[in-house]
mmCIF file of the N, C-alpha and C atoms, coordinates in Angstrom:
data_MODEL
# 
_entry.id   MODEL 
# 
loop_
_atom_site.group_PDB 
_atom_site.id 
_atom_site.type_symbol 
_atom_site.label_atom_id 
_atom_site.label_alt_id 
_atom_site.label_comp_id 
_atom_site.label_asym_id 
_atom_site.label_entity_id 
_atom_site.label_seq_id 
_atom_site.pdbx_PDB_ins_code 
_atom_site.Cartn_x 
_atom_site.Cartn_y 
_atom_site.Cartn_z 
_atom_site.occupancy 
_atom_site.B_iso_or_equiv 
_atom_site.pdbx_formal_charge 
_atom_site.auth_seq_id 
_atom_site.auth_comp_id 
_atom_site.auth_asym_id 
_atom_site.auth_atom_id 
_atom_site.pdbx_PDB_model_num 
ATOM 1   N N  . UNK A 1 1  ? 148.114 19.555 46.898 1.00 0.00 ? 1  UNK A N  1 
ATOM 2   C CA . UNK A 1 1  ? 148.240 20.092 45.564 1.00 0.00 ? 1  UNK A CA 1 
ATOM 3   C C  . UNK A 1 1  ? 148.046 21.616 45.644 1.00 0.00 ? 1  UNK A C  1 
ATOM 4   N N  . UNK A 1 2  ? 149.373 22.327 44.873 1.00 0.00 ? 2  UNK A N  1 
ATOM 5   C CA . UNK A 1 2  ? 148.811 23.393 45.130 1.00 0.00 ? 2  UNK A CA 1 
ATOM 6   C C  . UNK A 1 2  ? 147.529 24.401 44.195 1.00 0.00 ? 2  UNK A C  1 
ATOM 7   N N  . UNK A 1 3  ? 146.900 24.998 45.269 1.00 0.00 ? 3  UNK A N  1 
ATOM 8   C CA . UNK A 1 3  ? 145.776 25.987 44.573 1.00 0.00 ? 3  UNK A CA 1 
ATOM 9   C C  . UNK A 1 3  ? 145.671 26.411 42.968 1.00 0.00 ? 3  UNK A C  1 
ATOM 10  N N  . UNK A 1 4  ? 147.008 26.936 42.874 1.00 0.00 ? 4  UNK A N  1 
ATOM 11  C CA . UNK A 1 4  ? 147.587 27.533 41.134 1.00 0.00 ? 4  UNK A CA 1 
ATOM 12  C C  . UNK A 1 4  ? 147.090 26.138 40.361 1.00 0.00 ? 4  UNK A C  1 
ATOM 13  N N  . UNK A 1 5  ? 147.875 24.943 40.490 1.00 0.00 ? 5  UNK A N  1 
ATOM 14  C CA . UNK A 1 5  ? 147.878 24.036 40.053 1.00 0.00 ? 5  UNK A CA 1 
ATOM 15  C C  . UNK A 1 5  ? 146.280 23.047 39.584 1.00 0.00 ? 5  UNK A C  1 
ATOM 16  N N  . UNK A 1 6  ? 145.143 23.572 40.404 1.00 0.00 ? 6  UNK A N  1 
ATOM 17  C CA . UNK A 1 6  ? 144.408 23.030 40.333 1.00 0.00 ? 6  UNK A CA 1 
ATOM 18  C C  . UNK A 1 6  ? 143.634 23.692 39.506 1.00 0.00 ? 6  UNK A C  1 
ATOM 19  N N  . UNK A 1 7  ? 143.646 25.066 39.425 1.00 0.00 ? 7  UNK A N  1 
ATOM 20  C CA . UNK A 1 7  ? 142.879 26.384 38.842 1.00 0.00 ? 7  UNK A CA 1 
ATOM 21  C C  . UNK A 1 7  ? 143.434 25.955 37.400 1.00 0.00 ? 7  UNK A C  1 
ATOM 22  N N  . UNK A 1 8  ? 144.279 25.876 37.406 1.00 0.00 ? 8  UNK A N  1 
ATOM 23  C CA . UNK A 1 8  ? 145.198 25.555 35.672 1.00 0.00 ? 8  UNK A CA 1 
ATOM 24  C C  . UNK A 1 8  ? 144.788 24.725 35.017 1.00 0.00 ? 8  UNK A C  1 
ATOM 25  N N  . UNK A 1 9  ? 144.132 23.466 35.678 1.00 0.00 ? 9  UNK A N  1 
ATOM 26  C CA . UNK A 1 9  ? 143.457 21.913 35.104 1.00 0.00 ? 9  UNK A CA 1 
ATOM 27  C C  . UNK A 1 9  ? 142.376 22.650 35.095 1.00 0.00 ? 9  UNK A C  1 
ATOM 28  N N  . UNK A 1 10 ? 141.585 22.701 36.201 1.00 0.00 ? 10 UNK A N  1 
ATOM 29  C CA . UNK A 1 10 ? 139.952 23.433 35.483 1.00 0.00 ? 10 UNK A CA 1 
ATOM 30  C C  . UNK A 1 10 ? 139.601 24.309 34.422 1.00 0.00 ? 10 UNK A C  1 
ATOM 31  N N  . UNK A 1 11 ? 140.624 25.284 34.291 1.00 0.00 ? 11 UNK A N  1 
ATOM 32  C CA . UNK A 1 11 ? 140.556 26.320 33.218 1.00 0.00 ? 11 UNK A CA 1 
ATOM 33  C C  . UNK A 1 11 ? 140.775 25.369 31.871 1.00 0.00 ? 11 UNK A C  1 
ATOM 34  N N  . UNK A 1 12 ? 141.633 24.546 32.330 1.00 0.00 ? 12 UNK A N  1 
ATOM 35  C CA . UNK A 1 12 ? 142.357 23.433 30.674 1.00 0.00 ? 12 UNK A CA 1 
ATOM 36  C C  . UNK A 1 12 ? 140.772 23.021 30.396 1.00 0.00 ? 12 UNK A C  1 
ATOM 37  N N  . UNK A 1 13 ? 140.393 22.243 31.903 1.00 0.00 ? 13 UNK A N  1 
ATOM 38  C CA . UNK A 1 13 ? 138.959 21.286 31.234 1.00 0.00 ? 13 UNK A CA 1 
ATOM 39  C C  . UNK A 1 13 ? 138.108 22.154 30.665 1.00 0.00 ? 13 UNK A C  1 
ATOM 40  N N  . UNK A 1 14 ? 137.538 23.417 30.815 1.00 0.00 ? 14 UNK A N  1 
ATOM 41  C CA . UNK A 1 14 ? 136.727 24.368 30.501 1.00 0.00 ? 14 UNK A CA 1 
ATOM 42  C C  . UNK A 1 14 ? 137.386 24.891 29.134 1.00 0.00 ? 14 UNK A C  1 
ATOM 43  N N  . UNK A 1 15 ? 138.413 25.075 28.849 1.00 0.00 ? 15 UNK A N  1 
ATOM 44  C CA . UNK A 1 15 ? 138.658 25.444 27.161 1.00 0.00 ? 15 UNK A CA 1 
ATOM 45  C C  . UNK A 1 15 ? 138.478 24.537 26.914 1.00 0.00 ? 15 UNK A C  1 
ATOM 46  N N  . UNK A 1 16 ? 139.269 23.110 27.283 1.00 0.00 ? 16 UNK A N  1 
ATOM 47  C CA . UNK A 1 16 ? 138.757 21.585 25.996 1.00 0.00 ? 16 UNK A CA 1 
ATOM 48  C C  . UNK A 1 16 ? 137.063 21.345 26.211 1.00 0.00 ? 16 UNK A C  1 
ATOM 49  N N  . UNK A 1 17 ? 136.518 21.563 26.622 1.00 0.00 ? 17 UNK A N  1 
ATOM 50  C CA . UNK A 1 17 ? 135.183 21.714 26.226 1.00 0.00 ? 17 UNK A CA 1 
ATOM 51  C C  . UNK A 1 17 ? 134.402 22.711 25.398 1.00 0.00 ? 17 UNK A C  1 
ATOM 52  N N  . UNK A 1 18 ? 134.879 23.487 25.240 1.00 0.00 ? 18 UNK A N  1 
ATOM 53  C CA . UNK A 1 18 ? 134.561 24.992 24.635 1.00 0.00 ? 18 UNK A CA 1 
ATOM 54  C C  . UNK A 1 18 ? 135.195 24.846 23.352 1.00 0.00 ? 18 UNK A C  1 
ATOM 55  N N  . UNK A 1 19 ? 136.674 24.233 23.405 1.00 0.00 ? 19 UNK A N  1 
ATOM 56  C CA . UNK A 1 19 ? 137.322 23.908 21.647 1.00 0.00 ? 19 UNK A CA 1 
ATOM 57  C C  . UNK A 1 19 ? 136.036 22.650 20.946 1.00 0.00 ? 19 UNK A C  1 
ATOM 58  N N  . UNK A 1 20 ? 135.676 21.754 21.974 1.00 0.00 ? 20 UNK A N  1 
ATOM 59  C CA . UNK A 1 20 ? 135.062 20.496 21.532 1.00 0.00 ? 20 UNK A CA 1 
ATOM 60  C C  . UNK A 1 20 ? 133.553 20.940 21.134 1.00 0.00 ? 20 UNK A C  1 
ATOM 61  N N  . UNK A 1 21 ? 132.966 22.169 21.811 1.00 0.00 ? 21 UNK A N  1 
ATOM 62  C CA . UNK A 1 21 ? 131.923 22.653 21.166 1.00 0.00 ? 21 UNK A CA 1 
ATOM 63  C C  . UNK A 1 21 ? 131.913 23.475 19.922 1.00 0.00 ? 21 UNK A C  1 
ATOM 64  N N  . UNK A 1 22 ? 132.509 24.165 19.693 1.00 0.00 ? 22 UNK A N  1 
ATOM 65  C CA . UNK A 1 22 ? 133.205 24.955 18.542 1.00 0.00 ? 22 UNK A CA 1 
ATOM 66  C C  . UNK A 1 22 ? 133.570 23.986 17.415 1.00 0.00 ? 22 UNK A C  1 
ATOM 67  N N  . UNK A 1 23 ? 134.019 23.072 17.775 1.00 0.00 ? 23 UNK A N  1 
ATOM 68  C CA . UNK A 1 23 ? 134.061 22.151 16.719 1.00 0.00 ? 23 UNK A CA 1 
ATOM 69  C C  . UNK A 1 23 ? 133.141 21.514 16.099 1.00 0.00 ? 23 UNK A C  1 
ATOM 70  N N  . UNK A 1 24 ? 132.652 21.019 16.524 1.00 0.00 ? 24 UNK A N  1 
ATOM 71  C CA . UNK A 1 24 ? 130.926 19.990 16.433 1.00 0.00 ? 24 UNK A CA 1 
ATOM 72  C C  . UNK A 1 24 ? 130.092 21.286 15.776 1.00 0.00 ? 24 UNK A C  1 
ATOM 73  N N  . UNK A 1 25 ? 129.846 22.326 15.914 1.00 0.00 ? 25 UNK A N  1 
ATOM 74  C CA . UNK A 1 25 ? 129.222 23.259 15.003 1.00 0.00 ? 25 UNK A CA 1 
ATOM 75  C C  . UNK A 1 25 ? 129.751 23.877 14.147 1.00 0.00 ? 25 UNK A C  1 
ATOM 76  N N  . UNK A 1 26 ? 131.672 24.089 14.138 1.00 0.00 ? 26 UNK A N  1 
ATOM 77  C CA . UNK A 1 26 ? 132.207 24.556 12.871 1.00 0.00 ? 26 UNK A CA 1 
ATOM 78  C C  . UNK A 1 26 ? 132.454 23.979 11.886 1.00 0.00 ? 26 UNK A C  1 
ATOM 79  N N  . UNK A 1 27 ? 131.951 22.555 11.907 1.00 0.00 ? 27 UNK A N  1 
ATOM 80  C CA . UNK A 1 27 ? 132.785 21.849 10.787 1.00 0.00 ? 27 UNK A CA 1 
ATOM 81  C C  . UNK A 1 27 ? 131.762 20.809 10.652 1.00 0.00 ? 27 UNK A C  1 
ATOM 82  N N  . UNK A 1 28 ? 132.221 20.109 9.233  1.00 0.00 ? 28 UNK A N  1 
ATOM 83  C CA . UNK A 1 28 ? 130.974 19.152 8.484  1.00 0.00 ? 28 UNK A CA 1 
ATOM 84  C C  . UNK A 1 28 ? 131.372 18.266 9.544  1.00 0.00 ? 28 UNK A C  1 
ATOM 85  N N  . UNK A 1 29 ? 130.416 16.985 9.542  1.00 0.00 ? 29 UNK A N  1 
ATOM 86  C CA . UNK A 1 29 ? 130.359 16.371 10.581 1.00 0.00 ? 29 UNK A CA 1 
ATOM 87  C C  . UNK A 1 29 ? 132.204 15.216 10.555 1.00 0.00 ? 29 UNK A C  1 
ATOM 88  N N  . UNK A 1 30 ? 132.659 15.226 9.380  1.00 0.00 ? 30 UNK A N  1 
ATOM 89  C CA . UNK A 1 30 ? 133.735 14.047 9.991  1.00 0.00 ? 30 UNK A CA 1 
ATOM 90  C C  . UNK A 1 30 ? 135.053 15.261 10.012 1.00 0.00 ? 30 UNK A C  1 
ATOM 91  N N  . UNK A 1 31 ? 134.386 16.647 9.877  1.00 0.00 ? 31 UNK A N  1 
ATOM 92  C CA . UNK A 1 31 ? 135.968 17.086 10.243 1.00 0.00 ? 31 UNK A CA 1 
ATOM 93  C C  . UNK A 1 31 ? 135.408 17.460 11.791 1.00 0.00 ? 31 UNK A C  1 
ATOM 94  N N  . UNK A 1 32 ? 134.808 17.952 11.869 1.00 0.00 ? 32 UNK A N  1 
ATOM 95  C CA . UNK A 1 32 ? 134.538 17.434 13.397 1.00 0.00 ? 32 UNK A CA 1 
ATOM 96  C C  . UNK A 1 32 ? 134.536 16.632 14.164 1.00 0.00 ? 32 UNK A C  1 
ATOM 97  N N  . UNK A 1 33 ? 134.361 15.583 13.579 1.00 0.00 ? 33 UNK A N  1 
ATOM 98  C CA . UNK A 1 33 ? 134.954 14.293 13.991 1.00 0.00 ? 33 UNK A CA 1 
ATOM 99  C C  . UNK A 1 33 ? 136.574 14.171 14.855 1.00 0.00 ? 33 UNK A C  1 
ATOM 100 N N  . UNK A 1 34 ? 137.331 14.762 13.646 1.00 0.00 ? 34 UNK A N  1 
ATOM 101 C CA . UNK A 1 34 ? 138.571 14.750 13.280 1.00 0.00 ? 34 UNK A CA 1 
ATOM 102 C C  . UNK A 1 34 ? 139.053 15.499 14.626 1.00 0.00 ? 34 UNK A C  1 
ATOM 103 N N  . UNK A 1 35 ? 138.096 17.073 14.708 1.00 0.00 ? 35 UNK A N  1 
ATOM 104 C CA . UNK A 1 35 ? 138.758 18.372 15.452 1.00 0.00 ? 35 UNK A CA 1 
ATOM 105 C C  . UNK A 1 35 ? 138.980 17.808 16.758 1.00 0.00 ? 35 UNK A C  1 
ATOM 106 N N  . UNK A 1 36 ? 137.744 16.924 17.471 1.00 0.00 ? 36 UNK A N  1 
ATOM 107 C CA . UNK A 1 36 ? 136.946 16.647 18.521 1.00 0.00 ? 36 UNK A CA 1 
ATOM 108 C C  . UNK A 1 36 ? 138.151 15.835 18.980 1.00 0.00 ? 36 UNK A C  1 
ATOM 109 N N  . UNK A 1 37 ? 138.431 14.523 18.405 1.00 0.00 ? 37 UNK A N  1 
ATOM 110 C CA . UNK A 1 37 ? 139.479 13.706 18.615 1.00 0.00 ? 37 UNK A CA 1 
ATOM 111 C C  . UNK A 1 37 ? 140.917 14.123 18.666 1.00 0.00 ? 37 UNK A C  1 
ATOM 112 N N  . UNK A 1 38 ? 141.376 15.492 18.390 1.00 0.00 ? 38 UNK A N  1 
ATOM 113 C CA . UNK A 1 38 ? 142.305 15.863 18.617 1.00 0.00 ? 38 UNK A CA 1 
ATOM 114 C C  . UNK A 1 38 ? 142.282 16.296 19.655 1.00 0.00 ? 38 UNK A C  1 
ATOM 115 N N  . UNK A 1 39 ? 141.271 17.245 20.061 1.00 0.00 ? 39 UNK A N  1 
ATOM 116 C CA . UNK A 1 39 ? 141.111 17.909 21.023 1.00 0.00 ? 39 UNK A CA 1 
ATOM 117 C C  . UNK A 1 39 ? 141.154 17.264 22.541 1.00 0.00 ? 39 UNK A C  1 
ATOM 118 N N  . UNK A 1 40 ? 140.799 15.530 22.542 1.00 0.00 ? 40 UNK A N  1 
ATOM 119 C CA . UNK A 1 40 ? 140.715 14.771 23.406 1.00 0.00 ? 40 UNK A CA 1 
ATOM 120 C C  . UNK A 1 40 ? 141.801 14.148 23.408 1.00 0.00 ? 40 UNK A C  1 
ATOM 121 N N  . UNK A 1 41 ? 142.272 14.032 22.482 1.00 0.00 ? 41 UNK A N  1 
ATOM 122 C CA . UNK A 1 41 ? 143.888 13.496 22.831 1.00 0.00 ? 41 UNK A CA 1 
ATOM 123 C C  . UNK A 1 41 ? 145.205 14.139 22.930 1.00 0.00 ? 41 UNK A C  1 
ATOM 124 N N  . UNK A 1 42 ? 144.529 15.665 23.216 1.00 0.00 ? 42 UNK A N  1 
ATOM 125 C CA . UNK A 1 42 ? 145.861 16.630 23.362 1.00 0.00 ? 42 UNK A CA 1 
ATOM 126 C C  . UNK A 1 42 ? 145.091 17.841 24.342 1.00 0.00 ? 42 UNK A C  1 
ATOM 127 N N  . UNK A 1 43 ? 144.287 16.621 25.618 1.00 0.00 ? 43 UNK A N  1 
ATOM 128 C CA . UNK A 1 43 ? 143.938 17.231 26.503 1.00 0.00 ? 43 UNK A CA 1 
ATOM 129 C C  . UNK A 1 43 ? 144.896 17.896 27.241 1.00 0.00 ? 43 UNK A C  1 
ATOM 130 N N  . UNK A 1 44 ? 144.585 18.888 28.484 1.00 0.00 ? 44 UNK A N  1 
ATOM 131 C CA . UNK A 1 44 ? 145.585 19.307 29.775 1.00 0.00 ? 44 UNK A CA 1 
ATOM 132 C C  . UNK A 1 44 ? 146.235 18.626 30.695 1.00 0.00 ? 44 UNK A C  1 
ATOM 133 N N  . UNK A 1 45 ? 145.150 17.127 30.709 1.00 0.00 ? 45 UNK A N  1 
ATOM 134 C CA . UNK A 1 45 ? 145.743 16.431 31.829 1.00 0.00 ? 45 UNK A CA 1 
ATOM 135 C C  . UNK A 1 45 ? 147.680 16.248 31.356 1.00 0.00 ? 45 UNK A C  1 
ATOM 136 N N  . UNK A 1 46 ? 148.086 15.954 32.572 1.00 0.00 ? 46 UNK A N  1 
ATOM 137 C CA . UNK A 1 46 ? 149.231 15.416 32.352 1.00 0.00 ? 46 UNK A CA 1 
ATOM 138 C C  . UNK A 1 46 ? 149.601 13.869 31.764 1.00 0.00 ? 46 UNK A C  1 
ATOM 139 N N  . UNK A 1 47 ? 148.617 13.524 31.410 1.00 0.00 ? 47 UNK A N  1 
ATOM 140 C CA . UNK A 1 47 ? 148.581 11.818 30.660 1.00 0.00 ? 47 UNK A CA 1 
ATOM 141 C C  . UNK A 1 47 ? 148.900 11.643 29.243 1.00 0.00 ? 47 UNK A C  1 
ATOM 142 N N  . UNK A 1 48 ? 149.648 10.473 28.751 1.00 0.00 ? 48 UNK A N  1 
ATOM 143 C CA . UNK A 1 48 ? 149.364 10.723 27.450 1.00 0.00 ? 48 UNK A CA 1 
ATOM 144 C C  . UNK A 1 48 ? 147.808 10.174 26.966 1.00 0.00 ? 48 UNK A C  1 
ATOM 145 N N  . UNK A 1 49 ? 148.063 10.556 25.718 1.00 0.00 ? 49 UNK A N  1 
ATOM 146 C CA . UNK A 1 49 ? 146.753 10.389 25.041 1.00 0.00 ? 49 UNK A CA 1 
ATOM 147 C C  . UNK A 1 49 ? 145.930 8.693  25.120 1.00 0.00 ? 49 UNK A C  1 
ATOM 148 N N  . UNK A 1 50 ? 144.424 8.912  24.905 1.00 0.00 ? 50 UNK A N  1 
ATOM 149 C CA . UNK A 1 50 ? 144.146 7.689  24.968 1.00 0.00 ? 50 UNK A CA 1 
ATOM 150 C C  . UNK A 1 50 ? 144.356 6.741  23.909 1.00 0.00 ? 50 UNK A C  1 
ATOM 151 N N  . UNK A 1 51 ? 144.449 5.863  23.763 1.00 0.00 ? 51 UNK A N  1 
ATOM 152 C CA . UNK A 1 51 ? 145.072 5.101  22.576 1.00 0.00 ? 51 UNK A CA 1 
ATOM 153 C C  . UNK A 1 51 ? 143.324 5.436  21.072 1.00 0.00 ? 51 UNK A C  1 
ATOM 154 N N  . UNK A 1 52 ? 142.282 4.955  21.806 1.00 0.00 ? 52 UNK A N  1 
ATOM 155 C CA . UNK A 1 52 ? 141.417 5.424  21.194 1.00 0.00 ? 52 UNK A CA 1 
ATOM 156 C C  . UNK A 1 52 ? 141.059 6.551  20.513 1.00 0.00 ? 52 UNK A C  1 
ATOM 157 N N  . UNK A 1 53 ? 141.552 7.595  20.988 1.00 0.00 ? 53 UNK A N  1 
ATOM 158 C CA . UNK A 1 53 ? 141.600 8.884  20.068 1.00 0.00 ? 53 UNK A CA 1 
ATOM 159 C C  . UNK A 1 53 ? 142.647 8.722  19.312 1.00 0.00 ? 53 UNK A C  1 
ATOM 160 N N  . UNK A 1 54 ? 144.185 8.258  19.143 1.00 0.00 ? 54 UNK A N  1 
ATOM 161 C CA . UNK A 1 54 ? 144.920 8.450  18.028 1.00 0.00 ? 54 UNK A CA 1 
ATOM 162 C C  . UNK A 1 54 ? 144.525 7.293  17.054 1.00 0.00 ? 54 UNK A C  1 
ATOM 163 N N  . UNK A 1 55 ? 143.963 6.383  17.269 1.00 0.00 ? 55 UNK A N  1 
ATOM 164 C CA . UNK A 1 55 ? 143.292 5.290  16.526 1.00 0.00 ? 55 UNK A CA 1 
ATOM 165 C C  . UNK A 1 55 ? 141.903 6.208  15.502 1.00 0.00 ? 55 UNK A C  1 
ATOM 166 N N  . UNK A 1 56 ? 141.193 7.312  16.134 1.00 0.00 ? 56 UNK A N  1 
ATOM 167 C CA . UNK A 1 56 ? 140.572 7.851  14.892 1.00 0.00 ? 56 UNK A CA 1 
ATOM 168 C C  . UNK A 1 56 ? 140.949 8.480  14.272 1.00 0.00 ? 56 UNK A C  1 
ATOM 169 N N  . UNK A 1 57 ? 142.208 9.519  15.177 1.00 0.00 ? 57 UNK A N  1 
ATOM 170 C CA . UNK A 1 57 ? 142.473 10.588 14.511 1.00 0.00 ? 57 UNK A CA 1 
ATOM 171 C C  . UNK A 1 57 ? 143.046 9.842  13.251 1.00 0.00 ? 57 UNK A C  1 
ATOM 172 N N  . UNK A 1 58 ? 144.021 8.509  13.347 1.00 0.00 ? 58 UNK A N  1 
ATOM 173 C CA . UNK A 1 58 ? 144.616 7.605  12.115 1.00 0.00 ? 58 UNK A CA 1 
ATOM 174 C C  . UNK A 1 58 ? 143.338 7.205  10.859 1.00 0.00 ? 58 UNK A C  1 
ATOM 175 N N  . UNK A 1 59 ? 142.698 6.719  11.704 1.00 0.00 ? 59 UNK A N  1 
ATOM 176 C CA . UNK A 1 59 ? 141.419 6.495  10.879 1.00 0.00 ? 59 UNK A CA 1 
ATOM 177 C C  . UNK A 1 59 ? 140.745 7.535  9.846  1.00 0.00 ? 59 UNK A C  1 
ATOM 178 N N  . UNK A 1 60 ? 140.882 8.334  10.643 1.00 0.00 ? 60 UNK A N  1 
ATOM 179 C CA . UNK A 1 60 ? 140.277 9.768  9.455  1.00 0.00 ? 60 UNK A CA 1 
ATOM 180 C C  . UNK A 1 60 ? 140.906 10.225 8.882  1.00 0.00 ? 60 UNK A C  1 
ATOM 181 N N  . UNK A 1 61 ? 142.585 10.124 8.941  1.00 0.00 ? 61 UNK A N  1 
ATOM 182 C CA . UNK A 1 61 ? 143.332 10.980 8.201  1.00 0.00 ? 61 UNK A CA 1 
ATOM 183 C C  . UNK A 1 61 ? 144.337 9.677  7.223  1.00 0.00 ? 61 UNK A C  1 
ATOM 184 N N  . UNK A 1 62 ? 143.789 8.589  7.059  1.00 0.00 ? 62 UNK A N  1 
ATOM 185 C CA . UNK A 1 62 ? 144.836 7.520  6.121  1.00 0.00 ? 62 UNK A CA 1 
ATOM 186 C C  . UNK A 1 62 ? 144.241 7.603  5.062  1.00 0.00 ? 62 UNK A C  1 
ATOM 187 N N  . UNK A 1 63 ? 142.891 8.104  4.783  1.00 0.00 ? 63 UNK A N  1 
ATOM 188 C CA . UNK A 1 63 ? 142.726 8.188  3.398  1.00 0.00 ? 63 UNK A CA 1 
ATOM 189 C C  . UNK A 1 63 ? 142.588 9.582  2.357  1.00 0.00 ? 63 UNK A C  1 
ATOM 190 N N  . UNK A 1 64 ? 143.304 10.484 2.877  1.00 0.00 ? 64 UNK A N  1 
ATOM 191 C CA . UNK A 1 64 ? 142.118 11.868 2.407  1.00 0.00 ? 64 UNK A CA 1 
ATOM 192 C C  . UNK A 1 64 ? 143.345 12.876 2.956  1.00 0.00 ? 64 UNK A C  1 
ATOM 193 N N  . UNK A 1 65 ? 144.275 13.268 1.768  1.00 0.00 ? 65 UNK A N  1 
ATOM 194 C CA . UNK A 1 65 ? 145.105 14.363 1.868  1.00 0.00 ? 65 UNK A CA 1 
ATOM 195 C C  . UNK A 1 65 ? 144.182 15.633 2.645  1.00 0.00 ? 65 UNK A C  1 
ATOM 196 N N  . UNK A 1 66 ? 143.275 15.879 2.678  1.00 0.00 ? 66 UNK A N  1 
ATOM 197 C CA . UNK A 1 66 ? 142.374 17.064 3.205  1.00 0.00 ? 66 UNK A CA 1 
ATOM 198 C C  . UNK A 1 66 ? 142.801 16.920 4.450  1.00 0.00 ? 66 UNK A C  1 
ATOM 199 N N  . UNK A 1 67 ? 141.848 15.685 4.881  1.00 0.00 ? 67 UNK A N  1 
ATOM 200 C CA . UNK A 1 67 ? 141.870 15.191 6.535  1.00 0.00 ? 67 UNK A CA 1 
ATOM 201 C C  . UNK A 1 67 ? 143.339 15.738 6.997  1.00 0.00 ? 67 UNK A C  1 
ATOM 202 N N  . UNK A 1 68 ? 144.749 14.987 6.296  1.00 0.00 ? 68 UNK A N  1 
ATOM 203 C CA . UNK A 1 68 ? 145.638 15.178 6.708  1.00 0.00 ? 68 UNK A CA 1 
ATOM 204 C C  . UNK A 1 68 ? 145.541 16.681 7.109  1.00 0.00 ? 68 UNK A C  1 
ATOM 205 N N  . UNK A 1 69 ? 146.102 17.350 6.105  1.00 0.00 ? 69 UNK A N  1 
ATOM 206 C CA . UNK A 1 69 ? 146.122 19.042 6.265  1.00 0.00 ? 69 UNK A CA 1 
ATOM 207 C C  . UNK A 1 69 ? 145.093 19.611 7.248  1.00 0.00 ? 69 UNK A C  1 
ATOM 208 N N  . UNK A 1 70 ? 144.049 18.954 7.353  1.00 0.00 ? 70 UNK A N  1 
ATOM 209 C CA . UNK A 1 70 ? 143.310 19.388 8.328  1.00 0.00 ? 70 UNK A CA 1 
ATOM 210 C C  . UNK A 1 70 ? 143.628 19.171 9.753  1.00 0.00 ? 70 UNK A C  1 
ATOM 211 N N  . UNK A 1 71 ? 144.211 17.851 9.978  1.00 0.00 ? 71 UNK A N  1 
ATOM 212 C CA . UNK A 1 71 ? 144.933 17.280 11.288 1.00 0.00 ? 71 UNK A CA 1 
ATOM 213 C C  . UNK A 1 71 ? 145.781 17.799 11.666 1.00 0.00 ? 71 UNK A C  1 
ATOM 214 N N  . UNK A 1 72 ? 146.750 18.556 11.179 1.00 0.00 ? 72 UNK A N  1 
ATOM 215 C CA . UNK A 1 72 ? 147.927 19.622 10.960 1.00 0.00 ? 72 UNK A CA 1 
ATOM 216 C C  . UNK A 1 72 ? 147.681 20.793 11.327 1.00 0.00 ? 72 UNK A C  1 
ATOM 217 N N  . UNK A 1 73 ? 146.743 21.252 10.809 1.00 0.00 ? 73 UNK A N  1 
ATOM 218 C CA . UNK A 1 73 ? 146.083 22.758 11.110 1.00 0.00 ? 73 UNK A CA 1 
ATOM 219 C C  . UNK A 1 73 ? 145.796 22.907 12.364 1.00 0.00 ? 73 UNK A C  1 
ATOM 220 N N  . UNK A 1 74 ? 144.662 22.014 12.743 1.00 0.00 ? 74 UNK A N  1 
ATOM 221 C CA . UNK A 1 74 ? 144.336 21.277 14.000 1.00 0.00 ? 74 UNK A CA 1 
ATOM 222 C C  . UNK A 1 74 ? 145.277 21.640 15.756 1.00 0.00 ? 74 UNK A C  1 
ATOM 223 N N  . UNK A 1 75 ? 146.153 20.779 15.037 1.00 0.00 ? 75 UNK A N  1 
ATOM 224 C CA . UNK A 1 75 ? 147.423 20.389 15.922 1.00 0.00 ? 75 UNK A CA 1 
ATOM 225 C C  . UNK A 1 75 ? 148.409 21.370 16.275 1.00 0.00 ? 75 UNK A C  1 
ATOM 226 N N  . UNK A 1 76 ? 148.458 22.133 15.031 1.00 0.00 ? 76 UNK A N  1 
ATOM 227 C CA . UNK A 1 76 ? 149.139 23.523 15.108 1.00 0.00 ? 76 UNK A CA 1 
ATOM 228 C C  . UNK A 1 76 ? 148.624 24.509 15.616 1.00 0.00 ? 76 UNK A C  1 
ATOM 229 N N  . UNK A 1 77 ? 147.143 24.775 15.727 1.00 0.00 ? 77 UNK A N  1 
ATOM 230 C CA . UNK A 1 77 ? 146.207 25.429 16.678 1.00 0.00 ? 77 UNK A CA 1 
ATOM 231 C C  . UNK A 1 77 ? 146.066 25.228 18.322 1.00 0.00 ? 77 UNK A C  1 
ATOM 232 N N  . UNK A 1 78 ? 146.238 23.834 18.777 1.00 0.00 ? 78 UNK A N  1 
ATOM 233 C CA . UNK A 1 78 ? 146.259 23.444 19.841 1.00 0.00 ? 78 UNK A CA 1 
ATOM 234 C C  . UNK A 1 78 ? 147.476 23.002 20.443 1.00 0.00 ? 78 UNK A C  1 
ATOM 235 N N  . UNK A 1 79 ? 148.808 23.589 19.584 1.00 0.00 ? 79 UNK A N  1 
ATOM 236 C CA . UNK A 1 79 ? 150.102 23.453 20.643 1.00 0.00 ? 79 UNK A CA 1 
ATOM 237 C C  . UNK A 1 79 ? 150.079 24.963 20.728 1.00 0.00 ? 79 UNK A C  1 
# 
């Protein structure tokens, strides 16, 4: 594997930890909820997402136009 390639995943894992802390203190606890679970299912790895994170992110955002717009914001921040 090359060197570049590996430096690129560590740097990914080290921001998705740093977005996932930022979150958990910027936001009331279920939009953090919300941020956290995005953030894990639109990790660096090359995988898709775990089925468990789009199962909350659904969960938090089927009832609550907010959530939605918030999931959006979210998502639009992290592409």
């Amino acid at each position: 594997m090359p060197q570049n390639s590996k430096l690129r995943r560590a740097l990914g894992a080290v921001k998705d930890q740093t977005s996932i802390g930022l979150a958990k203190v910027g936001s009331s606890a279920s939009l953090a909820d919300l941020d956290v679970a995005i953030v894990k299912a639109t990790r660096h790895d090359e995988y898709p997402a775990e089925e468990k994170y789009i199962r909350e992110i659904l969960s938090l955002t089927c009832y609550s136009r907010a959530f939605i717009t918030a999931c959006v914001n979210t998502l639009a921040r992290r592409l």
